[in-house]
Structures are given as structure tokens and as C-alpha cells.
NUMARKOL-624293 format. One record per residue (C-alpha): z, x, y; residue number from 0. Coordinates in steps of 0.05 Angstrom, whole numbers, plus 5000, padded with zeros to 4 digits. Last residue first. Layout:
BEGIN
<r <Z X Y> NUM> ...
This chain:
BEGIN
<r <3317 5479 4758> 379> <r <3348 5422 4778> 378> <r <3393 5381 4725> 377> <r <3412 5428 4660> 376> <r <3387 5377 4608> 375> <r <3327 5420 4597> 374> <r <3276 5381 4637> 373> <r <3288 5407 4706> 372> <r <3297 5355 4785> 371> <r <3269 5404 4835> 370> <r <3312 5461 4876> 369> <r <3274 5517 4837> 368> <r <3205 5487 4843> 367> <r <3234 5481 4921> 366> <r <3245 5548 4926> 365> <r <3310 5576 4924> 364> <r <3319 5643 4981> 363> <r <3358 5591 5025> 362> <r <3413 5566 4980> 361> <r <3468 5603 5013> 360> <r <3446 5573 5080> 359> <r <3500 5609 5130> 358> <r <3529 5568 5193> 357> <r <3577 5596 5245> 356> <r <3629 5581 5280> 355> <r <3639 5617 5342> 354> <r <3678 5677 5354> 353> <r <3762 5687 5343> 352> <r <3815 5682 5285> 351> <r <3741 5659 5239> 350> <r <3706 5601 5216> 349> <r <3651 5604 5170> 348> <r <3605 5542 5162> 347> <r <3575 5530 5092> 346> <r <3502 5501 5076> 345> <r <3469 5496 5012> 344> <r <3420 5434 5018> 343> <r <3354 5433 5054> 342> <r <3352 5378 5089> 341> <r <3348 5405 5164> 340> <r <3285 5450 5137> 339> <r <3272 5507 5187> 338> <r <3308 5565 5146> 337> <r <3282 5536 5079> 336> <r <3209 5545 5107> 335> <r <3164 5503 5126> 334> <r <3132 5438 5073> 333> <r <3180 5385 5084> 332> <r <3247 5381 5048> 331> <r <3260 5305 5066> 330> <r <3230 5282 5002> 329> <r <3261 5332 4956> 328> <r <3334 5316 4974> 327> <r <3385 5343 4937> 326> <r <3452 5337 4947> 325> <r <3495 5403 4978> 324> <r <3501 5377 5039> 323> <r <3495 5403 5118> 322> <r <3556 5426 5145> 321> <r <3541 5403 5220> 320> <r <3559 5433 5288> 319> <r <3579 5400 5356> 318> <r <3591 5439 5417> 317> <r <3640 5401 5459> 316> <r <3619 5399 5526> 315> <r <3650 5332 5553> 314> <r <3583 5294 5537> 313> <r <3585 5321 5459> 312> <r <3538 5379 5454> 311> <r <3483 5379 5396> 310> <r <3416 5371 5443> 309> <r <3382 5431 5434> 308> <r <3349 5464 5371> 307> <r <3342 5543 5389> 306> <r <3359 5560 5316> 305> <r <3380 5498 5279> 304> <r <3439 5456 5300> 303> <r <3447 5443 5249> 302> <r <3457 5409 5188> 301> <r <3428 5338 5169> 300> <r <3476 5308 5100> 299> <r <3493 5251 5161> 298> <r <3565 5259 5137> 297> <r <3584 5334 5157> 296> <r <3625 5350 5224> 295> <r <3641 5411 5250> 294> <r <3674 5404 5330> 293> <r <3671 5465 5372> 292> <r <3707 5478 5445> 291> <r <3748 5422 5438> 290> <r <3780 5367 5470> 289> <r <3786 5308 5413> 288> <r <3804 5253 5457> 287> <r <3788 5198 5403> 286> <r <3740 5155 5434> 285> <r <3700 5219 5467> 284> <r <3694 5254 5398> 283> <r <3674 5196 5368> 282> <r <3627 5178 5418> 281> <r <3595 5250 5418> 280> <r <3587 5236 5334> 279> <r <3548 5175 5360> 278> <r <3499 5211 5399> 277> <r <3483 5265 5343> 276> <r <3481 5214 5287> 275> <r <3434 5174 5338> 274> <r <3388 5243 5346> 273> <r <3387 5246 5266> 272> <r <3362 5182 5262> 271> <r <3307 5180 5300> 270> <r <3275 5253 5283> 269> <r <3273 5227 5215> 268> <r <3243 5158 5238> 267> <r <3274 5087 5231> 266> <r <3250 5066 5305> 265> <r <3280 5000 5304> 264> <r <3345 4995 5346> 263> <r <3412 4971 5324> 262> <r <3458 4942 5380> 261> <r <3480 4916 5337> 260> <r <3523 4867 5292> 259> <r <3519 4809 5342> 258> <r <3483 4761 5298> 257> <r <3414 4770 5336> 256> <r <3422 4838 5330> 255> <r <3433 4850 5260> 254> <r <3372 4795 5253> 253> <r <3329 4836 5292> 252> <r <3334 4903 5266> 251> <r <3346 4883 5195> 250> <r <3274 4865 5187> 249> <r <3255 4921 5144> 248> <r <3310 4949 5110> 247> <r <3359 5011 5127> 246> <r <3387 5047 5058> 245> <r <3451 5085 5058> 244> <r <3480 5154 5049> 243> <r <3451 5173 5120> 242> <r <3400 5214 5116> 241> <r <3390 5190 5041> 240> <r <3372 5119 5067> 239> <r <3312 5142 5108> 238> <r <3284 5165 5038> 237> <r <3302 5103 4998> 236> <r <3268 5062 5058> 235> <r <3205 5111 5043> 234> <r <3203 5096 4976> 233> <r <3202 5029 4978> 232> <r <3279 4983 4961> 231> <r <3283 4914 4931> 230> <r <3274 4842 4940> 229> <r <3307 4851 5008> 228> <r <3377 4819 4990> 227> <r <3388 4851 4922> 226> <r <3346 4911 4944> 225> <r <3401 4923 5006> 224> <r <3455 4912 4943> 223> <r <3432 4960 4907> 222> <r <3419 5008 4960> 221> <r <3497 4997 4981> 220> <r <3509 5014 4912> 219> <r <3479 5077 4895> 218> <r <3403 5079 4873> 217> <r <3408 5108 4820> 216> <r <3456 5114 4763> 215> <r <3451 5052 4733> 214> <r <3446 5038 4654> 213> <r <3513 5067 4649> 212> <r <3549 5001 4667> 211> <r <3579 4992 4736> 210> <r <3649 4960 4733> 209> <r <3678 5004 4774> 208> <r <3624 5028 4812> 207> <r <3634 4958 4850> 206> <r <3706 4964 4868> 205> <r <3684 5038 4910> 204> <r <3638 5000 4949> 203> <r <3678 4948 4971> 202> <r <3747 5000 4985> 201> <r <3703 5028 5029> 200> <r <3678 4971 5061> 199> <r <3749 4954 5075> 198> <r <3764 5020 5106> 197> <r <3715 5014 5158> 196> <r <3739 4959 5201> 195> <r <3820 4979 5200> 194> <r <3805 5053 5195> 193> <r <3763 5059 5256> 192> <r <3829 5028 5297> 191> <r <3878 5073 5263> 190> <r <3842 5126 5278> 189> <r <3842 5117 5355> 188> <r <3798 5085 5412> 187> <r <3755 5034 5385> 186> <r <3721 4984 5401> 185> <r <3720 4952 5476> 184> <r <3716 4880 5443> 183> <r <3669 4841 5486> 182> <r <3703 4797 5537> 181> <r <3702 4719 5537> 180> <r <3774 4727 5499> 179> <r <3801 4760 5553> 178> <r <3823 4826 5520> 177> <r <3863 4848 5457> 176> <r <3885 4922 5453> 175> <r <3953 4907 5420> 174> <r <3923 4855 5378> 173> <r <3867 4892 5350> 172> <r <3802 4871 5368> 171> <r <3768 4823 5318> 170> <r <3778 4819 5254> 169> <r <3710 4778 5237> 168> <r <3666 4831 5290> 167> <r <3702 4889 5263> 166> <r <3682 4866 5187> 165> <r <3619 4850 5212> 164> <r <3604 4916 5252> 163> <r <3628 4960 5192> 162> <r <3575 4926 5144> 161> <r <3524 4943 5194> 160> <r <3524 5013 5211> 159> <r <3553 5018 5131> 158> <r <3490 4991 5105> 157> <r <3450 5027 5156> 156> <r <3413 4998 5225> 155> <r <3406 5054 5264> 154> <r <3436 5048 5337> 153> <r <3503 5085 5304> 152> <r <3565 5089 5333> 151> <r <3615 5051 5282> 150> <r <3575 5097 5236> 149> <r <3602 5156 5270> 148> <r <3674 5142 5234> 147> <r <3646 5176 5179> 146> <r <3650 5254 5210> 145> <r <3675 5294 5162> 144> <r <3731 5318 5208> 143> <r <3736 5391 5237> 142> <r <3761 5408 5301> 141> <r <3766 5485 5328> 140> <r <3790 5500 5402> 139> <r <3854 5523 5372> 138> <r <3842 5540 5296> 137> <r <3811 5502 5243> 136> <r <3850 5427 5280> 135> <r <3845 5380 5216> 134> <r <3805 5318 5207> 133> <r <3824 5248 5185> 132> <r <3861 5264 5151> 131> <r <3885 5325 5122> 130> <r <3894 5326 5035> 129> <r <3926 5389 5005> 128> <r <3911 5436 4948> 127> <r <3942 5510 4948> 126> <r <4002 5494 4891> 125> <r <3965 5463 4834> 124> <r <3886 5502 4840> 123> <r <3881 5495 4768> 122> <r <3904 5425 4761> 121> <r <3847 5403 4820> 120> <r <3810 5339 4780> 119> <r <3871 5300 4756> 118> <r <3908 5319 4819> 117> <r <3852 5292 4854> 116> <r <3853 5221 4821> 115> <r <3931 5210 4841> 114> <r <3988 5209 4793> 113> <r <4031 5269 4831> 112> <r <3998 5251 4891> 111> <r <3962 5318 4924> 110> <r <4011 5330 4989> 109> <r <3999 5304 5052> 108> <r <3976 5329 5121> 107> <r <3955 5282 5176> 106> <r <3910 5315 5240> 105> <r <3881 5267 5297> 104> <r <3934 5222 5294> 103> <r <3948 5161 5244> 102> <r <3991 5104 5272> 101> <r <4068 5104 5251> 100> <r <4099 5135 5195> 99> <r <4133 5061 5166> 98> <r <4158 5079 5104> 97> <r <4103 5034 5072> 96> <r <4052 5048 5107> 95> <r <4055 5111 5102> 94> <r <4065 5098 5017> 93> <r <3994 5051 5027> 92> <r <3957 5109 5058> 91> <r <3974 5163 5007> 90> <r <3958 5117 4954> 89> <r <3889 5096 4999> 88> <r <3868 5162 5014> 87> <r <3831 5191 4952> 86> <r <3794 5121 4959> 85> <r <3752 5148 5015> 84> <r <3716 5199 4964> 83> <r <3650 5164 4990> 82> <r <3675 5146 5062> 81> <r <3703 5220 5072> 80> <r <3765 5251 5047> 79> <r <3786 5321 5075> 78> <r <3812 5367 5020> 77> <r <3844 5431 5035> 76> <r <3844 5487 4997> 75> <r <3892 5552 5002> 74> <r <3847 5616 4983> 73> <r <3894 5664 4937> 72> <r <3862 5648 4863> 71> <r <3785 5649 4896> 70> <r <3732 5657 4837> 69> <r <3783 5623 4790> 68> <r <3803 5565 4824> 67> <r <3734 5549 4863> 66> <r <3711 5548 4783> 65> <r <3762 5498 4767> 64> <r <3743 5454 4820> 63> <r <3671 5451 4808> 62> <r <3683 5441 4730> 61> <r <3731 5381 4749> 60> <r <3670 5340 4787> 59> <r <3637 5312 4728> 58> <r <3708 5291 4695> 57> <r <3725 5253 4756> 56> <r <3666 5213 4762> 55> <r <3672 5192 4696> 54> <r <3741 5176 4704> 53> <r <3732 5139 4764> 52> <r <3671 5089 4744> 51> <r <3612 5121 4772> 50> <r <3566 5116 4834> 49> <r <3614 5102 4881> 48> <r <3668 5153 4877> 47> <r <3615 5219 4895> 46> <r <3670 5276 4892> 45> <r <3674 5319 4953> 44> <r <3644 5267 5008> 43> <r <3693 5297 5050> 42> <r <3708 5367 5086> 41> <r <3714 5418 5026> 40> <r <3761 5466 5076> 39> <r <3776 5529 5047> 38> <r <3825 5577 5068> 37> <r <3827 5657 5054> 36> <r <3768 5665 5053> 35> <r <3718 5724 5011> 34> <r <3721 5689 4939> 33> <r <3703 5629 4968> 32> <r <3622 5656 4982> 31> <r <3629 5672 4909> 30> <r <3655 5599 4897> 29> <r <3588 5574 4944> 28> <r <3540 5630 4916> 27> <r <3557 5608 4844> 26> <r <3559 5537 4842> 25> <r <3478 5527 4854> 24> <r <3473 5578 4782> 23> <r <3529 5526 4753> 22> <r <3511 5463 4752> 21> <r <3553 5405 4779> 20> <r <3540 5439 4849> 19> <r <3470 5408 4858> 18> <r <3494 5336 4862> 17> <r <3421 5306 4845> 16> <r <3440 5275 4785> 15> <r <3426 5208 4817> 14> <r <3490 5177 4800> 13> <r <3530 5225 4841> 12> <r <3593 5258 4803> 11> <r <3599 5315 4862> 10> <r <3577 5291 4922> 9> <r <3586 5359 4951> 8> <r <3575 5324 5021> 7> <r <3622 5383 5061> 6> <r <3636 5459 5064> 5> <r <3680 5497 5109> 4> <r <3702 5573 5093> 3> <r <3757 5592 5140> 2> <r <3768 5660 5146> 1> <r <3840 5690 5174> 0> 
């Protein structure tokens, strides 16, 4: 069996810069498709805070029925991220509901009947499933999009930050509750990362509700770091596409000094990915997943790249990200597509045996060909 795995479609996004909605970036993904015989779109599918629902939903339907028709036989499983989050919560509230106990490291559920992806996947009825918050590939094969990192961070994002102050009012759960002088121990199961990041989900998701169409950029959380910072610079708009959020000057210190940290100040490229890469390893280690390769997307940075060390988890787990498919000129740089983290395009290919491995389906674009067109037809 071939697994096809690709993650941060964004479809929808406010920005325009969702590459997929168009059809000559669809192409290689849905041909690529064509040759599984599973695919695995692992969160951040449909951009849900941006956009009012509808709207969003009506962007991301051509995708959907194009994945239908290049591959009729694949089965497709969705895996909700923090941006597409709310694809959970009817799924989530009826568990709750009939009491199915915590969350494990792989849930499977049916599309809802009435819920927002069945009104996106209609063609693919029958093959389209939810998993959450991950789903074991194959043995020795973990994939999860990867949000619950940002409990882990030492970079000072919306989310990072966000997630510690809900945590920090809540605090610890009760069945893990310590001496009250103690630090909470944070978490050690899904459940756990769902109660303090779930809420800012559901946050950001309420506020593209009742956007108007006069924004479409920057996304919310930037929105509301400008609200508070008298707006965003360039280069705090760049550092916030690594990690779907915007880091300010002088949050370092006052995240810190109200015990939201620790956050750290170095705000660099390099920076950032190598805390997404240490907290991922957290994850992995807080959850027990024991595996010989875990594919994770969220940070939009794929690798590893050729040679690049450092992605292993502390208990040996090899650790491999999807990339996105959003584009972002600014942190293209001038090499090559092969040597460019950013560049967007990515799939990983699992297989019955062998590592997985990455393919860049984008890489012969240029950038002229990745940048924002003229004609109405997005990037050209």
C-alpha cells in the first residue's frame, strides 16, 4: 500500500496565497494521488480563520473534487489541525456526550452527516474519514499535524502564548493536580493539550465569523498582535508565517514576567525552526509515541533537508515534516528550490516497508512563477 501525506493546504486563506485553489499548483499533488491508494491531508486543510465558513468552504470544494476524480479508489483521511480545528468540535461534543473516554493517540470517526466537511468532500462520500489526533501510517509510522508543539515552544507566538494563559488560568487537571506550591507538570496525554488549546481555537475561528470582506490579510491572531502593538513590520509578518502567527517586540519579557514562558528572544529563521524541532521531541516524549518515524506539518518548514541534522526526537524517533503548500515569498531566499525550507509543494510517501520519504512537486517553479499574478488567477 502507498500512503500519500500532505499537510498546511490552507485552502480558503485570506491572503490568496493558498496555492492549491488554482489549478496548474493542483495538478502535480492530485496526479501525485492518482498513484496511492490512501491519502492522508494532515491538518490545516481548509484555512477556517480567515473567512466566514461558507466562504471558506466554497474556496476549498474545487480541491476536493479534483482529489475525487484524479484518484476514485484512494481512501482519504482528514486530520484536523489548529486552523481547520473546528472540524472536530461536533465530533468532539457527541464523545463527550456518550461518554468515550479520554482521546488516544489514534480516533476514527465518520464525516458528520451535517458537518462542514461533508459539505466540501460530496464527491469523495464513502472514502473520507476524520483521525485525531494523529493516526499510526503503518507500524513504526506516526503521523499527527503537529499543533500541540506550541505548548513547547521557547518562541513567543500568538498561540505559544495564548495556550500558556489559558493552561496557566485552568490550571492542572484535577486528576494530575500537585502541591499547590508546585509548577504544573503539563501535559501528558491528548486530552490534556486539548483542554488549553482548544479554547483558542474555538477564539480564532468566532472571530472570522463576523469578519467583513474588507480583510483578508493579516489573519486574526496578527490582527489582534497589531491591535495591541500598534501594528505589525514586515519582518514580524515574516517570522509569523513560520509559525501561523506573529511574535512582537517586547513580548519576550513581559510573557515571562507573567509566567507564560519560558519564551526566549532570538526571533531568527534558524531560531525558530530549531524550537519547532525541540518541541515536536516533547510531544512525542509526553505522549509515548514509540516510533521509528513521526511526520508532522504545522511549522509550514519541511525537512529534514539533505544532510540537515538535528530532527530526531530524544528517544530516536526520526522526525520528518510535510512542508505547506502557502506561499511564502519572503522566506524563499535566493538558492535553489531543493535548499529552500519554505518552498511550498511538499508530499511525504509512505510505503508497506522503507523510510518515508519527501518529494517537492513544486520544485522546477521559479519564484516569478510562484509570485502573487495579475489576471485574477492568484500566483503566476
Amino acid at each position: 500500500m502507498r500512503t500519500l501525506i500532505a499537510s498546511d493546504l490552507h485552502l480558503g486563506a485570506g491572503t490568496d496565497t493558498d496555492l492549491l485553489r488554482w489549478e496548474r499548483f493542483r495538478d502535480p499533488l492530485v496526479e501525485a494521488a492518482a498513484e496511492a491508494d490512501r491519502v492522508i491531508l494532515l491538518g490545516d486543510v481548509i484555512e477556517l480563520r480567515d473567512r466566514p465558513l461558507a466562504e471558506a468552504l466554497e474556496l476549498a470544494r474545487p480541491f476536493f473534487d479534483a482529489l475525487a476524480e484524479a484518484a476514485p479508489g484512494a481512501e482519504v483521511i482528514v486530520v484536523p489541525g489548529n486552523h481547520d480545528h473546528h472540524l472536530l468540535e461536533e465530533w468532539l461534543v457527541e464523545r463527550r456526550l456518550r461518554d468515550a473516554g479520554p482521546l488516544g493517540l489514534e480516533q476514527r470517526a465518520e464525516i458528520a452527516e451535517s458537518g462542514p466537511l461533508r459539505a466540501v468532500s460530496g464527491a469523495l462520500e464513502g472514502r473520507i474519514s476524520l483521525a485525531y489526533p494523529g493516526l499510526w501510517v503503518r507500524p513504526g509510522v506516526y503521523a499527527t499535524h503537529g499543533h500541540y508543539l506550541d505548548r513547547h515552544l521557547t518562541i513567543p507566538t500568538f498561540e505559544r502564548l495564548a495556550v500558556a494563559a489559558v493552561e496557566r488560568a485552568l490550571g492542572p487537571p484535577p486528576d494530575i493536580r500537585q502541591d499547590p506550591l508546585e509548577a504544573p507538570s503539563g501535559p501528558t496525554d491528548p486530552e490534556e493539550y486539548e483542554r488549553a488549546q482548544a479554547p483558542v481555537y474555538a477564539f480564532l475561528f468566532a472571530l472570522a465569523q463576523g469578519a467583513s470582506a474588507e480583510r483578508r490579510s493579516p489573519g486574526p491572531s496578527a490582527r489582534i498582535w497589531a491591535a495591541m502593538s500598534g501594528g505589525a513590520t514586515r519582518a514580524q509578518k515574516l517570522r509569523g508565517w513560520l509559525l501561523g502567527s506573529v511574535a512582537v517586540p517586547g513580548a519576550v519579557g513581559i510573557a515571562n514576567r507573567l509566567g507564560l514562558g519560558p519564551v526566549k528572544p532570538d526571533l531568527s529563521p534558524g531560531a525558530i525552526s530549531g524550537a519547532g524541532i525541540a518541541a515536536m521531541g516533547e510531544v512525542a516524549a509526553r505522549l509515548g509515541i514509540e516510533a521509528e518515524h513521526l511526520i508532522f506539518g504545522h511549522t509550514h518548514r519541511r525537512g529534514p533537508l539533505d544532510g540537515e541534522p538535528g530532527w530526531q526526537a530524544a528517544n530516536g524517533t526520526q522526525l520528518l515534516n510535510t512542508g505547506s503548500w502557502v506561499h511564502m515569498p519572503g522566506l524563499l531566499g535566493e538558492g535553489p528550490s531543493a535548499k529552500a525550507p519554505y518552498w511550498p509543494g511538499t508530499v511525504v510517501e509512505v510505503d508497506d516497508d522503507g523510510p518515508p520519504r519527501a518529494r517537492l512537486l513544486l520544485e522546477s517553479l521559479s519564484r516569478t512563477e510562484l509570485s502573487p499574478g495579475d489576471d485574477g488567477e492568484g500566483p503566476r
